[in-house]
C-alpha positions as CSV (number, residue, x, y, z in Angstrom):
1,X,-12.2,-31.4,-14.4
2,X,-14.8,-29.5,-16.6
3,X,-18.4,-31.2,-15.9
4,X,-22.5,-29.5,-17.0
5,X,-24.3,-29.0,-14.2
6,X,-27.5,-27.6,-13.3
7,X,-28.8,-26.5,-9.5
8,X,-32.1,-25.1,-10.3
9,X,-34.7,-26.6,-12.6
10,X,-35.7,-24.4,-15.8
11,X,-34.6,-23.4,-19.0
12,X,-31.2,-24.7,-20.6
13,X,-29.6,-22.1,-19.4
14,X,-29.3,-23.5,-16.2
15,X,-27.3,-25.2,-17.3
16,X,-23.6,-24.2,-16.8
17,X,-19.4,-25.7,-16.7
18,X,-18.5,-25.8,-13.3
19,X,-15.1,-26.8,-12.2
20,X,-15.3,-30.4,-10.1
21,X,-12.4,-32.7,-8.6
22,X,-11.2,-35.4,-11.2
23,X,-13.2,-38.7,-10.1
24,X,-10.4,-41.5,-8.3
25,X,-11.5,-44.8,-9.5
26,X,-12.1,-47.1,-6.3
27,X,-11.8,-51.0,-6.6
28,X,-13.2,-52.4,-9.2
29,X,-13.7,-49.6,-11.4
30,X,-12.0,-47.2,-14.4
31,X,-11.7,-43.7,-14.9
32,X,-13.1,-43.0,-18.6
33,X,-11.9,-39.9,-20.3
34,X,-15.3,-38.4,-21.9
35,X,-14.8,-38.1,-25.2
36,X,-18.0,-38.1,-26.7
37,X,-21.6,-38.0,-24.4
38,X,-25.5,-38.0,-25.6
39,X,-27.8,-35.8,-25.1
40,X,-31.2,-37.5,-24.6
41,X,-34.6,-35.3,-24.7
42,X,-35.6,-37.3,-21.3
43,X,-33.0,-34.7,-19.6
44,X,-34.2,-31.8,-21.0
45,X,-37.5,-32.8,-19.3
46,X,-35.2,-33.4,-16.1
47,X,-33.9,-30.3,-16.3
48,X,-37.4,-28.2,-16.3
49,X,-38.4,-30.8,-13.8
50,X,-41.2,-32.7,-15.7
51,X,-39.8,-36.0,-16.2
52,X,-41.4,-38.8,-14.5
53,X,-38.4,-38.8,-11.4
54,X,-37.4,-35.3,-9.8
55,X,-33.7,-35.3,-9.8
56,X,-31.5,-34.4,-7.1
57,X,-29.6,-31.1,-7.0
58,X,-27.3,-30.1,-8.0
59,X,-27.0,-32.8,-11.0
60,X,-24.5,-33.2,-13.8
61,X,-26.6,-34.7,-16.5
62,X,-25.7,-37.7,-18.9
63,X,-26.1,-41.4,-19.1
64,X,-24.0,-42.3,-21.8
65,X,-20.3,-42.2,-22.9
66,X,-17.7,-43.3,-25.1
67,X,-14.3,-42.3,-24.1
68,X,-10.7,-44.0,-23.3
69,X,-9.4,-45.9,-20.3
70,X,-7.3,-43.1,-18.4
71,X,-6.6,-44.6,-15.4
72,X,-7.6,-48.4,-13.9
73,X,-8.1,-49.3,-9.6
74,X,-7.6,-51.8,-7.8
75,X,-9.3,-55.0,-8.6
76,X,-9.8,-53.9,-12.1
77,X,-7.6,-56.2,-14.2
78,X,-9.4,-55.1,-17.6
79,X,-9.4,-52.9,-19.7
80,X,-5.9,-51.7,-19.9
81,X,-5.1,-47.5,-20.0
82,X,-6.1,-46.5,-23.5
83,X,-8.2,-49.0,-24.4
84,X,-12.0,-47.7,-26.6
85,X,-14.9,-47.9,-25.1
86,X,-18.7,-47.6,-24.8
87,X,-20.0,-46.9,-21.0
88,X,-23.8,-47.1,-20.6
89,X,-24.4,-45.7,-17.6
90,X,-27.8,-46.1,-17.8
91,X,-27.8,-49.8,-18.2
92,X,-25.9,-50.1,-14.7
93,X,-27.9,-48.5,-12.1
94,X,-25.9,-44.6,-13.0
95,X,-28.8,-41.7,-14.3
96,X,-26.3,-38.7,-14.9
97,X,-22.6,-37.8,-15.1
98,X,-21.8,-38.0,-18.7
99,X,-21.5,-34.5,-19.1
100,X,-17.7,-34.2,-17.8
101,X,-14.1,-34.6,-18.9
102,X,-14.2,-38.3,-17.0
103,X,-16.3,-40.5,-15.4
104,X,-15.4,-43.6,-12.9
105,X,-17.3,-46.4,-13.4
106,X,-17.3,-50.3,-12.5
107,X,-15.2,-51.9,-15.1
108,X,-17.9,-54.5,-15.9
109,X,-20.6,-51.7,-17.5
110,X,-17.4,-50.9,-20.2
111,X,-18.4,-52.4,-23.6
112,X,-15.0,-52.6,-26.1
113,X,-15.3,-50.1,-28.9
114,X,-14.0,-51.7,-32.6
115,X,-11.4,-49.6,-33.7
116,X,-13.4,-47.8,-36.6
117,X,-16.1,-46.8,-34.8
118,X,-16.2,-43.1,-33.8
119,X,-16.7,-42.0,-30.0
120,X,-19.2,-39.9,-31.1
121,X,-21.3,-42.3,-33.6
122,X,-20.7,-45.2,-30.6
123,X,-22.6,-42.3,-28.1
124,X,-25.4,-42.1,-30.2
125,X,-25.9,-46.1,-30.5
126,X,-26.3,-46.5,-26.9
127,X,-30.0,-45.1,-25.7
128,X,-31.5,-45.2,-28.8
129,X,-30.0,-48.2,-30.5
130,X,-30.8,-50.4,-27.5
131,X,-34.2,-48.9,-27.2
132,X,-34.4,-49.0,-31.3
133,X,-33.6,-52.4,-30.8
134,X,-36.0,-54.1,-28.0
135,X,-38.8,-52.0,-29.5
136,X,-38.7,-54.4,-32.4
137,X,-38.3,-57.6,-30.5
138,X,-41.7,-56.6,-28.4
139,X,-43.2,-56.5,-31.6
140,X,-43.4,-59.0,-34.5
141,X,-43.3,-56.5,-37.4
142,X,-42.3,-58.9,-40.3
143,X,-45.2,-57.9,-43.5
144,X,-47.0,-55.5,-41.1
145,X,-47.5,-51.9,-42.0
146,X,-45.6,-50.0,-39.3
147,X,-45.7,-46.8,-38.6
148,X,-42.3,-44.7,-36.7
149,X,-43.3,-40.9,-34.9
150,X,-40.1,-39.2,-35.2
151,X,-38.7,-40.8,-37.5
152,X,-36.0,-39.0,-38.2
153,X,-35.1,-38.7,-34.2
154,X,-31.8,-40.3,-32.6
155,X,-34.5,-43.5,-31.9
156,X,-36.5,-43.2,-35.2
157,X,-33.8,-43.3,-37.8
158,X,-32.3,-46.2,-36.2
159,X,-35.9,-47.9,-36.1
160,X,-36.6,-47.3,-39.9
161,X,-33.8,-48.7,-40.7
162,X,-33.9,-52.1,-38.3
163,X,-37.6,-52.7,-39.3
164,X,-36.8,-52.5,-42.6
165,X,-34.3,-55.4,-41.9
166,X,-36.6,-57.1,-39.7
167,X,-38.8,-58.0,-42.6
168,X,-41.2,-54.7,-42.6
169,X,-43.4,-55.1,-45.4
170,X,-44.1,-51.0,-45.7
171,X,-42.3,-48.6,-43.3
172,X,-44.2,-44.9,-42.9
173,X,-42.4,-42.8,-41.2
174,X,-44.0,-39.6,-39.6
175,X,-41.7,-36.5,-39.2
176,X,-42.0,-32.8,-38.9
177,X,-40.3,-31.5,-41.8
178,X,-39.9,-32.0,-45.7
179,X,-35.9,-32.4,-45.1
180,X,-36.9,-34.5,-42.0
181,X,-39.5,-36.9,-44.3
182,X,-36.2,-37.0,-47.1
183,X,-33.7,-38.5,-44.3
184,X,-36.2,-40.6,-43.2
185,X,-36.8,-42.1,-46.8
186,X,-33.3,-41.9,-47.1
187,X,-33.0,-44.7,-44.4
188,X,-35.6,-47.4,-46.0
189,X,-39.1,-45.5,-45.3
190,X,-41.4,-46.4,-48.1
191,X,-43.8,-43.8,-47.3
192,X,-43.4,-40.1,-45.0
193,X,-46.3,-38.3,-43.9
194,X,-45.3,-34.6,-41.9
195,X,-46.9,-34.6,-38.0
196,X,-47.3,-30.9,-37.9
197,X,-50.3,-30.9,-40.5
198,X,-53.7,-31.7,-39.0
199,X,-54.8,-34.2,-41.2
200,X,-51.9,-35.8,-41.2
201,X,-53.7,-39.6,-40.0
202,X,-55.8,-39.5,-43.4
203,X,-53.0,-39.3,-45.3
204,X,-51.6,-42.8,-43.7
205,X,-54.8,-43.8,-44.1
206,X,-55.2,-43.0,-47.8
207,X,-51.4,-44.5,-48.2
208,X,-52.4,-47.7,-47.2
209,X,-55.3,-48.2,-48.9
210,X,-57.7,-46.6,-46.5
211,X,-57.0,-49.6,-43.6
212,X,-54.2,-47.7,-41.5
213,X,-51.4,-49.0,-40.2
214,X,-51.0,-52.5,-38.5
215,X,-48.1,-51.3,-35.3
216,X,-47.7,-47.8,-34.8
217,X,-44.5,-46.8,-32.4
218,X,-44.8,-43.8,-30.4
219,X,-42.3,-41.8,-28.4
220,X,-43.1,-38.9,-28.4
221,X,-46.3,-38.3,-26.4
222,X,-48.1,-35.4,-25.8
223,X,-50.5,-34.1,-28.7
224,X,-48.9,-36.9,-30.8
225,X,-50.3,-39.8,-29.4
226,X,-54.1,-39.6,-30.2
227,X,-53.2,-39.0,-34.4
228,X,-51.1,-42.3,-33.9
229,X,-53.8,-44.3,-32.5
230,X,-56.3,-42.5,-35.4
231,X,-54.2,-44.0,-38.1
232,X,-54.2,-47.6,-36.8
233,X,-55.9,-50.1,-38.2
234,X,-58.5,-52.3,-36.5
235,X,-56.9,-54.3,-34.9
236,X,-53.9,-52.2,-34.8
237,X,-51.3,-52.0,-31.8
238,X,-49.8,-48.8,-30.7
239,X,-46.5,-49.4,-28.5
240,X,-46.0,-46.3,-26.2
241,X,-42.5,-45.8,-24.6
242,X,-43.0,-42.1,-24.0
243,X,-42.9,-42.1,-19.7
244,X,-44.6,-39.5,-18.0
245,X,-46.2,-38.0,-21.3
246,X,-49.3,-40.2,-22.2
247,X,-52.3,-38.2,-23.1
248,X,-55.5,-40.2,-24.3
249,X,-58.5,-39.6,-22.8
250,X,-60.8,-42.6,-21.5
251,X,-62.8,-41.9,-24.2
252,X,-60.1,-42.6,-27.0
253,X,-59.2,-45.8,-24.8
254,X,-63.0,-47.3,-25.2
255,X,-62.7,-46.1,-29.1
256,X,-59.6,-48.4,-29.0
257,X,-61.1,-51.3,-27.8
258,X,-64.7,-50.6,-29.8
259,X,-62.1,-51.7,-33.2
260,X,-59.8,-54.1,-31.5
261,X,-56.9,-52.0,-30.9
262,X,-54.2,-52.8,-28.3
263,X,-52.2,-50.3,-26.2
264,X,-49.2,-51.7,-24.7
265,X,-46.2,-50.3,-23.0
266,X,-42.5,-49.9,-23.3
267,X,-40.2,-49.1,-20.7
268,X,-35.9,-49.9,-22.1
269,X,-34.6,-50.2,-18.6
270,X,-36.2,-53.5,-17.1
271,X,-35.7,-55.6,-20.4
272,X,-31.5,-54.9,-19.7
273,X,-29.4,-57.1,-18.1
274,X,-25.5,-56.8,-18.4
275,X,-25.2,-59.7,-20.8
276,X,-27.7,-58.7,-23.2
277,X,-26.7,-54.8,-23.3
278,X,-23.0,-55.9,-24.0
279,X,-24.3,-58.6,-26.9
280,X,-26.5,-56.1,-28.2
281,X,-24.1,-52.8,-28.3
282,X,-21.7,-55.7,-30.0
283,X,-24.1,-56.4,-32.7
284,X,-24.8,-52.3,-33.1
285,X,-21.8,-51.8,-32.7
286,X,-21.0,-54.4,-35.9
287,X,-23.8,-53.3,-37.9
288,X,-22.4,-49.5,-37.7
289,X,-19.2,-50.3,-38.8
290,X,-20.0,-52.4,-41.7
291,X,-22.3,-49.6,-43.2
292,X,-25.4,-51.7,-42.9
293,X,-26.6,-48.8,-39.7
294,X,-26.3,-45.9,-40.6
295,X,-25.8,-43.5,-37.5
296,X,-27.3,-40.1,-38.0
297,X,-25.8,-37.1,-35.6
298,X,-27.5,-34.0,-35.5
299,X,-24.4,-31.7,-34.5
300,X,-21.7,-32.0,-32.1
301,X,-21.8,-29.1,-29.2
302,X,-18.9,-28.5,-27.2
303,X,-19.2,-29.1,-23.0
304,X,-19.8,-24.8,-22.6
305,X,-22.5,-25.6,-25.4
306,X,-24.6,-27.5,-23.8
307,X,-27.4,-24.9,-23.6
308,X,-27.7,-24.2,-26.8
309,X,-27.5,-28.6,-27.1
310,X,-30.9,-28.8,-25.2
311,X,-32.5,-25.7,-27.1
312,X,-31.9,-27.7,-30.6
313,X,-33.3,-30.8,-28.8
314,X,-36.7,-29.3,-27.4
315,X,-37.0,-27.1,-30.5
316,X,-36.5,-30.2,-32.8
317,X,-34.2,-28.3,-34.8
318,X,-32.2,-31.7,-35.2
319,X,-32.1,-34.9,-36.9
320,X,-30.6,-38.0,-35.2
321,X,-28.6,-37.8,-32.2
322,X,-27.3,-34.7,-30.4
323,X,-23.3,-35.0,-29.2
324,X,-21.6,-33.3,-26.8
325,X,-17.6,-33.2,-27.5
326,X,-14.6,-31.6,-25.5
């Protein structure tokens, strides 16, 4: 089988199709055949080898899948051959592999697919709508003022669009482009401020009456974070789920506390347990297919496009969530 792999760190075109034997499914477990796997920007940091966890080499990338039963092994009584399916990887102790033709996995991490839900739209549910998700049950975000960094990211447009049905009272959404901000109002944002302009935390500020926002959610890291915590408001909370890419100074921290701020964590994979990722993916699942989430993709690449994948990815020349396909 086909499978992305990379044996060096750097840029994505380490990345590269490599011929591998077809997995055997032992006991207990399913062969999947890939047909739609997402491309999360963690990897990207993987692959230049500045994520939080060096990986080992060589790696096939990937930690999420939604495919068809091929072929079942011993011991695994369900699902049947040809049965649709979700396969978090993540969620059950696997960090890479999704880039392939087929995966074997323990039959109890497969979460049934409804029949009308594309592969590809059920891929992009599974990082980011779980993570959408438990961000806003650490939160209470009913009337608050909440701000969303990348909002129109695989993560971001599903947020906008679960705060606004978690009671929200007014949603800003902070993205790095004019078609960027018009998705993101697109998906319930009341207000969109762009992140590449300097001043961009006044203009929060000035769009909520000079206060600033109540929660701000922040992914992204880096250069973003300190703006974020500029445009809470006293008392404000920022909720950081960015590993391995926090930058405020000790300074900024005691400026925090001087107006009451709170800084809190978020980390997606200790909050999952194997009933609550299949309940949850169930209700994500049900929300996509009744058109009240709207799943945004930001292209489909084919396996031997996987370079060029990542390169849209760290250039953010995408909205939603990046596929890769057959």
């Amino acid at each position: 089988m086909r499978a992305v792999q990379f044996s060096r760190f750097g840029d994505p075109d380490v990345l590269e199709i490599v011929e591998t034997p077809r997995p055997v499914p032992g006991r207990g477990e399913v062969l999947v055949r890939i047909h739609a796997a997402g491309v999360n920007f963690f990897e990207t940091l993987m692959r230049r080898d500045r994520y939080a966890v060096t990986p080992e080499l060589p790696m096939i990338p990937g930690v999420e899948v939604a495919g068809v039963v091929h072929e079942v092994g011993e011991g695994a009584d369900f699902p049947a051959p040809g049965a649709r399916v979700a396969v978090p990887l993540f969620a059950f102790g696997r960090g890479s592999g999704g880039y392939a033709d087929y995966v074997a996995v323990d039959a109890k991490a497969l979460v049934p697919l409804p029949d009308t839900l594309a592969f590809e739209d059920a891929a992009a549910l599974l990082v980011q709508g779980l993570t959408a998700l438990h961000l806003l049950r650490s939160a209470e975000v009913a009337d608050k003022t909440v701000l969303i960094g990348a909002a129109a990211g695989g993560v971001g447009s599903l947020l906008v669009q679960l705060a606004r049905r978690a009671g929200a009272g007014l949603v800003v959404a902070a993205a790095g482009s004019p078609a960027k901000l018009d998705l993101a109002r697109s998906l319930g944002a009341d207000i969109g401020v762009d992140y590449t302009e300097d001043d961009w935390p006044r203009r929060v500020r000035e769009a909520t009456d000079g206060r600033g926002v109540d929660l701000a959610f922040e992914l992204v890291g880096g250069e973003l974070t300190k703006p974020c915590v500029e445009a809470l408001a006293p008392g404000g909370e920022l909720v950081f789920g960015a590993l391995g890419r926090f930058d405020l100074a000790p300074s900024d921290l005691e400026t925090m506390f001087s107006r009451n701020q709170s800084l809190r964590g978020f980390a997606l994979l200790p909050l999952l347990t194997p009933i609550n990722v299949r309940a949850d993916l169930a209700d994500l699942f049900g929300l996509a297919v009744t058109g009240a989430l709207r799943v945004v993709r930001g292209g489909d690449y084919r396996l031997d496009q996987a370079p060029e994948a990542h390169r849209a990815l760290e250039q953010r020349r995408s909205s939603g969530k990046i596929i890769l396909v057959p």
